[in-house]
C-alpha positions in Angstrom: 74.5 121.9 89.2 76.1 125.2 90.4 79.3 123.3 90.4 79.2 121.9 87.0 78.7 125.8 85.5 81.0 126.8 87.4 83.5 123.9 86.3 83.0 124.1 83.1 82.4 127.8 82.1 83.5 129.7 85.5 80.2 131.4 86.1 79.6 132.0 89.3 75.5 131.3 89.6 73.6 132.6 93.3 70.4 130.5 92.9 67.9 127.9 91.1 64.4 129.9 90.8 61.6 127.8 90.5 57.6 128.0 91.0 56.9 128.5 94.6 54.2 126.1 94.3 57.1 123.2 94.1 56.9 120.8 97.3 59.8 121.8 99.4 63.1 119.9 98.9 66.7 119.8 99.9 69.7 118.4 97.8 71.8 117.1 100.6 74.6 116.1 97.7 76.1 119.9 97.1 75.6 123.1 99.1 73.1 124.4 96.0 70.8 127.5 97.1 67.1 126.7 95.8 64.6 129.5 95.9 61.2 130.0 94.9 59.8 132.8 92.7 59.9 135.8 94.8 56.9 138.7 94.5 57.5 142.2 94.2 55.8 145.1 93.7 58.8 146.6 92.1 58.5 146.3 88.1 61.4 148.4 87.4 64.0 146.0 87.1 61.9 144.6 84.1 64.4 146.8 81.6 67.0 144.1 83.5 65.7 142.1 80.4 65.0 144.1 77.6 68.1 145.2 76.0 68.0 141.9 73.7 66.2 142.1 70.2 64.9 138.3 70.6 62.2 137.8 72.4 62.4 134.7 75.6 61.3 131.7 73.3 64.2 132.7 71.0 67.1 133.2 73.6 66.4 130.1 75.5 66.2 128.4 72.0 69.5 129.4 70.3 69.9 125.5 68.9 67.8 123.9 66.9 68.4 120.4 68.8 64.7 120.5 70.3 63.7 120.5 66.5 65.5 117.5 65.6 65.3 115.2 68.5 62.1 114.1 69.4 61.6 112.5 72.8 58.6 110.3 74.0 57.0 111.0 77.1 58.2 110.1 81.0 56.4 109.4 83.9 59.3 109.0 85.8 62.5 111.2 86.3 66.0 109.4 87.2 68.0 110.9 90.3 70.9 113.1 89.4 73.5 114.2 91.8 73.7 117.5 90.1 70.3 118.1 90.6 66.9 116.9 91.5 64.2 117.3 88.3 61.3 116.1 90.1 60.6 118.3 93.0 60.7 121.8 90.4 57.6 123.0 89.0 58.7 126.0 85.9 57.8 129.8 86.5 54.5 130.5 84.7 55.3 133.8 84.1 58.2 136.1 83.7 59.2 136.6 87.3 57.9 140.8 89.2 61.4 141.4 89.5 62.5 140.2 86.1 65.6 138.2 85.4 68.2 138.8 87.6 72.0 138.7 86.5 73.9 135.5 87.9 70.6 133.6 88.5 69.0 130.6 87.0 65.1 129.9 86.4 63.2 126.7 86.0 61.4 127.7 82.4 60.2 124.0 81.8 59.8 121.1 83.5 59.1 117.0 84.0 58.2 116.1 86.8 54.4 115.1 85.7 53.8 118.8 84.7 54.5 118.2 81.0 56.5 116.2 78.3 58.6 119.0 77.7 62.2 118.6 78.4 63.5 120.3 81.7 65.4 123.1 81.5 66.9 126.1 83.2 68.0 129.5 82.0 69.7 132.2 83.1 72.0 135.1 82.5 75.6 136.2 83.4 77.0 139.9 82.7 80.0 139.9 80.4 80.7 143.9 79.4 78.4 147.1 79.5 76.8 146.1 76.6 77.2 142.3 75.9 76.1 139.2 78.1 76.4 135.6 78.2 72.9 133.6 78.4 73.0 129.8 79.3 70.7 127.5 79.2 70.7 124.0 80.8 68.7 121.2 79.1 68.0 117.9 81.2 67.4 114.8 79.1 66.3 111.9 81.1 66.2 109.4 78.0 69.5 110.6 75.9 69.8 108.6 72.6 73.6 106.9 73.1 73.2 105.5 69.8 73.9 108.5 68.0 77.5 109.2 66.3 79.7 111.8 67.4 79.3 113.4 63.9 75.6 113.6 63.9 75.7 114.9 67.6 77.8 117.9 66.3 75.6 118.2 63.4 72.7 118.6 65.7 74.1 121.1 68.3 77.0 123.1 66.3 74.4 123.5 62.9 75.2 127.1 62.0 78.9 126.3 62.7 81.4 126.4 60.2 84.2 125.4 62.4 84.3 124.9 65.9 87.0 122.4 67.9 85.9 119.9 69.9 87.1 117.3 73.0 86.0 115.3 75.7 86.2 114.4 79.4 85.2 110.8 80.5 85.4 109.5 84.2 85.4 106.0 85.5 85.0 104.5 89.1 87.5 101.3 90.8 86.9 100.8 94.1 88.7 103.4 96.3 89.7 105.1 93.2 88.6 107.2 90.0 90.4 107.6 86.8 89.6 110.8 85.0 90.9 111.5 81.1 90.8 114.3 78.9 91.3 113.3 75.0 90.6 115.0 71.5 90.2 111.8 69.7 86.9 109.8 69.7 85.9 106.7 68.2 82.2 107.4 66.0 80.1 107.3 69.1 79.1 108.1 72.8 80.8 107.2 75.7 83.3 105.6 74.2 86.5 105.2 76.2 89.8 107.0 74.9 92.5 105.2 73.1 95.0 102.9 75.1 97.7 106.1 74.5 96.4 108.8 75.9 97.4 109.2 79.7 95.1 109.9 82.5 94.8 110.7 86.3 94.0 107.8 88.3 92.9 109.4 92.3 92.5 106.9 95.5 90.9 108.4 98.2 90.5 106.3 101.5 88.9 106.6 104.7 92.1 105.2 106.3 90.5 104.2 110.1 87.5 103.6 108.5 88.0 101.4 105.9 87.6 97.6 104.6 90.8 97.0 103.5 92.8 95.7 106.7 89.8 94.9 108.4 92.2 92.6 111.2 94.9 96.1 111.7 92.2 98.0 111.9 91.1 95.8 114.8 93.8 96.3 116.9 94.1 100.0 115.6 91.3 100.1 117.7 92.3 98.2 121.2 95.4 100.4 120.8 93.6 104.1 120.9 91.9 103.2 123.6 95.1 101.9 125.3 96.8 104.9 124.4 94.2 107.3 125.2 94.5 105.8 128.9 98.3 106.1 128.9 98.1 109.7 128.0 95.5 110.4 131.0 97.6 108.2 133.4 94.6 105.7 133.7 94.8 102.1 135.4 91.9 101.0 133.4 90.2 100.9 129.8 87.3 100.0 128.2 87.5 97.0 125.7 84.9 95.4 124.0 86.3 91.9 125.1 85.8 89.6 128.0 88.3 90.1 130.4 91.2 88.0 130.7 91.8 86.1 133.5 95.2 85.1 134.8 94.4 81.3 135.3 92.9 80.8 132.0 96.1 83.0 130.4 98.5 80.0 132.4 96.6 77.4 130.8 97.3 78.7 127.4 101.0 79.7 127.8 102.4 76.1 126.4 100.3 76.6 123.1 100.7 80.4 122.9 104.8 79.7 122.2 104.6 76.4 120.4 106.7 76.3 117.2 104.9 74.3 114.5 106.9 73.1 111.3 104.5 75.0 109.4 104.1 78.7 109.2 102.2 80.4 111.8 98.5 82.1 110.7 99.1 85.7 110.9 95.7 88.0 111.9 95.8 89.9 108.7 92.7 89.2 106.4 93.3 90.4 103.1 89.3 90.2 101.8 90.0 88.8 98.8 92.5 91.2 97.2 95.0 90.0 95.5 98.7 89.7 96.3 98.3 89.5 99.7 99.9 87.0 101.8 97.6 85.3 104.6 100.7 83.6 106.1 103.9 84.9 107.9 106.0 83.7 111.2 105.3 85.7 114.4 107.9 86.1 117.1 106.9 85.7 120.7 105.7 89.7 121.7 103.9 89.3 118.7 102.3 86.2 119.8 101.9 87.9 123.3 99.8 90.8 121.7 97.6 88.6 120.0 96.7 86.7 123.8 96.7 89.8 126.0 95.5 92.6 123.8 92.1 92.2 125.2 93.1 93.6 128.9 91.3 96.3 130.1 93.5 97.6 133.2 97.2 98.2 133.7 97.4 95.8 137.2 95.8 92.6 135.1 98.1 93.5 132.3 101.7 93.5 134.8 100.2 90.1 136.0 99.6 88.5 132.3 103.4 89.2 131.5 105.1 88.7 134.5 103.8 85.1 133.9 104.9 85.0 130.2 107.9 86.4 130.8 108.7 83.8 133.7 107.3 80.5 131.4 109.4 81.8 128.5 112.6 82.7 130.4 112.1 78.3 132.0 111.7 77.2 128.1 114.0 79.8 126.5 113.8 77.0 123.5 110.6 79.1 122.5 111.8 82.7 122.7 111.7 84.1 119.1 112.4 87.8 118.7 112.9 89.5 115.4 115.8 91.6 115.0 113.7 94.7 114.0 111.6 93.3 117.3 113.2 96.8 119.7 110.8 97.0 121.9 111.8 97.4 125.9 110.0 94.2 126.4 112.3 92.8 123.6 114.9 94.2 124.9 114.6 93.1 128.6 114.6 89.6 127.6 117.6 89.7 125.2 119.1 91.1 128.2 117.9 88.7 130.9 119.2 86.0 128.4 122.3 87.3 128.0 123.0 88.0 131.4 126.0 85.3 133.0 125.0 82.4 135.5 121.2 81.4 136.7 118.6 83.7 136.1 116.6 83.6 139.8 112.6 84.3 138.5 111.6 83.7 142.3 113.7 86.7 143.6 112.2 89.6 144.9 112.9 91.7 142.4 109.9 92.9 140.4 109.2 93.4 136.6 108.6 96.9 136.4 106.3 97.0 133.3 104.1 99.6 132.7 101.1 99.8 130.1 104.2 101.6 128.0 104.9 98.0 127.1 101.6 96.9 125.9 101.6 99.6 123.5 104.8 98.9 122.5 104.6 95.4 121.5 100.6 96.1 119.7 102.0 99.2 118.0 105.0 96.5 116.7 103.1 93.5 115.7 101.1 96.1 113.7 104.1 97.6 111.4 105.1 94.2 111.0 101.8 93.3 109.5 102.2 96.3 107.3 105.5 95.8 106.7 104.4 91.9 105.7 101.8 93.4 103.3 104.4 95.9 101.7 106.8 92.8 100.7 104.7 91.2 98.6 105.6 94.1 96.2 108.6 96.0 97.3 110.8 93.3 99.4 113.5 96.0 100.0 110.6 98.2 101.7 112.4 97.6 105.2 114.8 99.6 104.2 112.7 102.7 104.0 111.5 102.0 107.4 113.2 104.1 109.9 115.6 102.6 111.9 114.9 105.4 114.7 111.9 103.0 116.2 114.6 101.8 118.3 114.1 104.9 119.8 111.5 104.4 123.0 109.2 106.8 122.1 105.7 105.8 121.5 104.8 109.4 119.7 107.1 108.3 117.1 106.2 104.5 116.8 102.6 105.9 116.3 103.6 108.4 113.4 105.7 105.4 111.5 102.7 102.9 112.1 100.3 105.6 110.3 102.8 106.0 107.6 103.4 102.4 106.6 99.7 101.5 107.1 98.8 104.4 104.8 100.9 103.4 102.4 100.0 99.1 102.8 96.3 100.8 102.4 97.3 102.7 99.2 99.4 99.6 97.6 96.1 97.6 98.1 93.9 99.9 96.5 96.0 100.7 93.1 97.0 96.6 92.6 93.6 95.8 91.3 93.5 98.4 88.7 97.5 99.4 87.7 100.1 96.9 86.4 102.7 96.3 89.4 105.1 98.3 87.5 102.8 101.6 88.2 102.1 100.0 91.6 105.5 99.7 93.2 106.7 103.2 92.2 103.7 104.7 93.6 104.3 103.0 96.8 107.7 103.9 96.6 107.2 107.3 96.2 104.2 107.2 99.3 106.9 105.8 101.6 109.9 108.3 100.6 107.3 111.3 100.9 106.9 112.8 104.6 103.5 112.3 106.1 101.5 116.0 106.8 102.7 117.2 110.0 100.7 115.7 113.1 98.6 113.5 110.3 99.1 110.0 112.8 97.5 112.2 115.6 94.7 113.4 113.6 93.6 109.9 112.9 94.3 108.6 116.3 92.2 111.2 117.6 89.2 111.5 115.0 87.1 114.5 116.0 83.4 113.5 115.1 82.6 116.8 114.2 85.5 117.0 111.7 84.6 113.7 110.4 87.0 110.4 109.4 90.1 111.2 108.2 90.7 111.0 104.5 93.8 110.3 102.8 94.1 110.8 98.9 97.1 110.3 95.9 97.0 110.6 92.6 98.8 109.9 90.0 99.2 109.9 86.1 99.6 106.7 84.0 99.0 105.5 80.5 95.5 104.0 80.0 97.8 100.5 78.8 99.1 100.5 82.4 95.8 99.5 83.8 94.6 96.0 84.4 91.0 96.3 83.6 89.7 97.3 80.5 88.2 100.8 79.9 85.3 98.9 77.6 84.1 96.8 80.1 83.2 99.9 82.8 80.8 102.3 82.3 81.7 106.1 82.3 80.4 107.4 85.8 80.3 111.1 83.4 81.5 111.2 80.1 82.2 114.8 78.6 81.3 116.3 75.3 82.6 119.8 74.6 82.2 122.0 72.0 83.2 125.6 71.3 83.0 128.0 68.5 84.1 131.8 67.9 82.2 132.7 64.5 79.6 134.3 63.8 79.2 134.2 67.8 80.9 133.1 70.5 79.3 129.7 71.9 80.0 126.9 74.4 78.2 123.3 74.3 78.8 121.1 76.7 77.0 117.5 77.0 77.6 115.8 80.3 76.3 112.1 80.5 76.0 111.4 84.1 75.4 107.5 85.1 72.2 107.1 87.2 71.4 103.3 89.2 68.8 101.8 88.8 66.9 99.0 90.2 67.5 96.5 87.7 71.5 97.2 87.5 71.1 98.3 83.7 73.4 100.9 82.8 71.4 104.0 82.6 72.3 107.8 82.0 71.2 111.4 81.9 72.3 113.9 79.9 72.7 117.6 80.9 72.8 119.6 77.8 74.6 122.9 78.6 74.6 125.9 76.1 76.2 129.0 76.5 76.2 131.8 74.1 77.2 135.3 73.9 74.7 138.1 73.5 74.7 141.7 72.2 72.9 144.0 75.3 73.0 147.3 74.8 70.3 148.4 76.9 71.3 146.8 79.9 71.2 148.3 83.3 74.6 147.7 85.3 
């Protein structure tokens, strides 16, 4: 709640006072300070409150709303993420230390203490002789029925002309669209004309998310690898059975097999759309699917000696990509190449160390990425840079965590923007330079810091999206109202979407009045 004042009308608000006979309570959602009604023997700051000519009942009334809308009883008060209406009890009395400036008190309350509607008040210091008094109204039951007219009727009466506009916000998954518009149909929480352009924002726990779930496997295997390279460690933990060299043998003849039909990549797409299942893997892709599950750098030097041996006696099956520049890759290109018999049973050794394994798992991963990418953008090779042939795993890592951000990112605006929309965006993710160090962040998550999070936005006309705006509820939906004559005043109605058990669209409204006052006698 402190956030939305200070959103909307830049007060800056300490505290919520309420009884201190309220049952203790904590809103986890927003770092809100709660306090209870403090006792003092100290009455002089009473004159805090006396320099205004109305007396309480009229300041925290200054609309005649509560006249005309008549609300039945409730027994039971919705959850709000701005704040919790049913662990507050109101003051009873005016509080020993009076009102204090840049505070807000609980004057009436739900919560089984009465029918009244909950509300808060408080006030905020404007000059030496004027401040600005707000009061919060909490409507657990609005009327969404009403018109637009009848709703400025109601709160802007003794108005002769005052502008008005509106906010409304609506939830995709992995994303939010937020729009600001002047024109409204004749009633609430109605969505804003196909026109008018809005701010769509994705915001993704990138190694923590649904949206790869295979990558994000082997994102996985390979930290772990990696973290042992870094510490010069022969062995690592994997979640796996290990694999044994006899039962690797056994497998070698299928592992390299061609079929006439297109080999069943590892990515799993979950459904989203536009996602190929299918693409061919060379044979160090192949290899990283077999031996990925290793947990030590001897069993590991073992498993590809003896691939490298079968495929270098059936050189039929050796498929390697040419963006495949890998040192394994480029060993056997080499060993192919090379003139005369190739003598496997000589004594010279295959020096590979666990550099390799990382290799080939960090590039069967940008080729998935890279495979997801196409669907869209088939030029997007071209943006990837060619310095990968480059052996150095620091910056395979920092391209891998680029093009994976970016497949994450074309996956999450597909469903809701027309391609169009969706292929500059991804253009533009893949031209822009990552943060510096971003790839290590997320290959080294610090708990304490929590997952890493990875956000773009963008503007677009409300035509460019897929989905209609009528068929999704408003997570908040914005009413705002301001006025200069005779006095200064700010309304602002925020219709906030609760859930419910029953999955019907329900919503609370935080009626939000602020109004500035004439306070001569004010102490400063």
């Amino acid at each position: 709640m402190l956030g939305l004042i200070e959103r909307e009308y830049g007060l800056r608000c300490e505290a919520i006072v309420f009884n201190e006979e309220s049952p203790p309570f904590k809103d986890g959602k927003e770092n809100v300070q709660y306090v209870c009604q403090r006792r003092s023997n100290d009455h002089s700051l009473h004159d805090n409150f006396s320099g205004n000519p109305l007396e309480l009942e009229e300041i925290v009334n200054l609309s005649l709303e509560s006249k005309l809308i008549v609300e039945p009883d409730r027994k039971q008060v919705p959850s709000s993420k701005f704040i919790d209406v049913s662990s507050m009890k109101p003051l009873k009395s005016i509080p020993a230390d009076a009102y204090l400036d840049s505070h807000m008190y609980c004057v009436s309350g739900l919560g089984g203490i009465s029918a009244d509607d909950y509300q808060l008040f408080g006030v905020f210091k404007l000059t030496s002789s004027s401040k600005r008094i707000l009061r919060i109204r909490v409507v657990t039951d609005p009327d969404l029925c009403t018109s637009i007219k009848e709703v400025q009727r109601v709160h802007m009466a003794m108005f002769s002309s005052f502008s008005t506009n509106f906010e409304a916000t609506y939830n995709f998954p992995f994303a939010s669209l937020s729009v600001q518009f002047d024109i409204s149909n004749e009633r609430l929480l109605c969505p804003p004309l196909s026109f008018v352009t809005g701010t769509l924002t994705s915001e993704i726990k990138l190694y923590d998310s649904c949206l790869l779930p295979s990558i994000l496997e082997d994102f996985k295997l390979l930290k772990s690898i990696f973290t042992a390279y870094e510490s010069d460690c022969s062995v690592w933990q994997t979640a796996e059975e290990p694999l044994t060299l006899e039962v690797f043998q056994s497998s070698l003849p299928l592992l390299f097999q061609v079929p006439d039909t297109q080999i069943c990549d590892t990515i799993s797409a979950g459904g989203i759309r536009s996602v190929p299942p299918f693409r061919h893997l060379d044979s160090t892709e192949r290899l990283w699917d077999a031996i990925k599950i290793v947990h030590s750098r001897q069993t590991f030097r073992g498993l590809l000696n003896c691939a490298t041996h079968y495929l270098l006696k059936h050189r039929e099956l050796l498929k390697l990509h040419r963006r495949n520049h890998t040192q394994l890759a480029t060993r056997l290109r080499t060993l192919l190449s090379s003139q005369g018999p190739i003598h496997l049973d000589s004594s010279s050794a295959f020096p590979y160390g666990i550099e390799y394994l990382l290799e080939i798992g960090l590039n069967k991963l940008t080729n998935d990425c890279i495979s997801v990418l196409e669907t869209a953008i088939p030029d997007c090779v071209s943006t990837v840079d060619d310095e990968a042939r480059v052996v150095e795993l620091h910056h395979r890592w920092a391209q891998l965590h680029h093009l994976y951000k970016a497949s994450c990112f074309f996956l999450t605006l597909s469903p809701c923007c027309s391609k169009q929309v969706v292929i500059r965006e991804v253009r533009a993710i893949l031209n822009a330079p990552d943060p510096k160090g971003e790839w290590r962040v997320g290959l080294f998550e610090d708990p304490s810091r929590g997952p890493l999070v990875v956000s773009h936005q963008l503007s677009l006309p409300l035509s460019e999206l897929l989905v209609p705006l009528s068929s999704i509820p408003p997570s908040l939906w914005i009413m705002r109202m301001d006025a200069t004559e005779p006095v200064r005043t700010s309304v602002r109605l925020v219709y906030e979407h609760v859930p419910t058990r029953d999955g019907v669209d329900r919503y609370i409204c935080h009626e939000m009045r602020l109004t500035d006052s004439y306070w001569p006698n004010s102490i400063h």
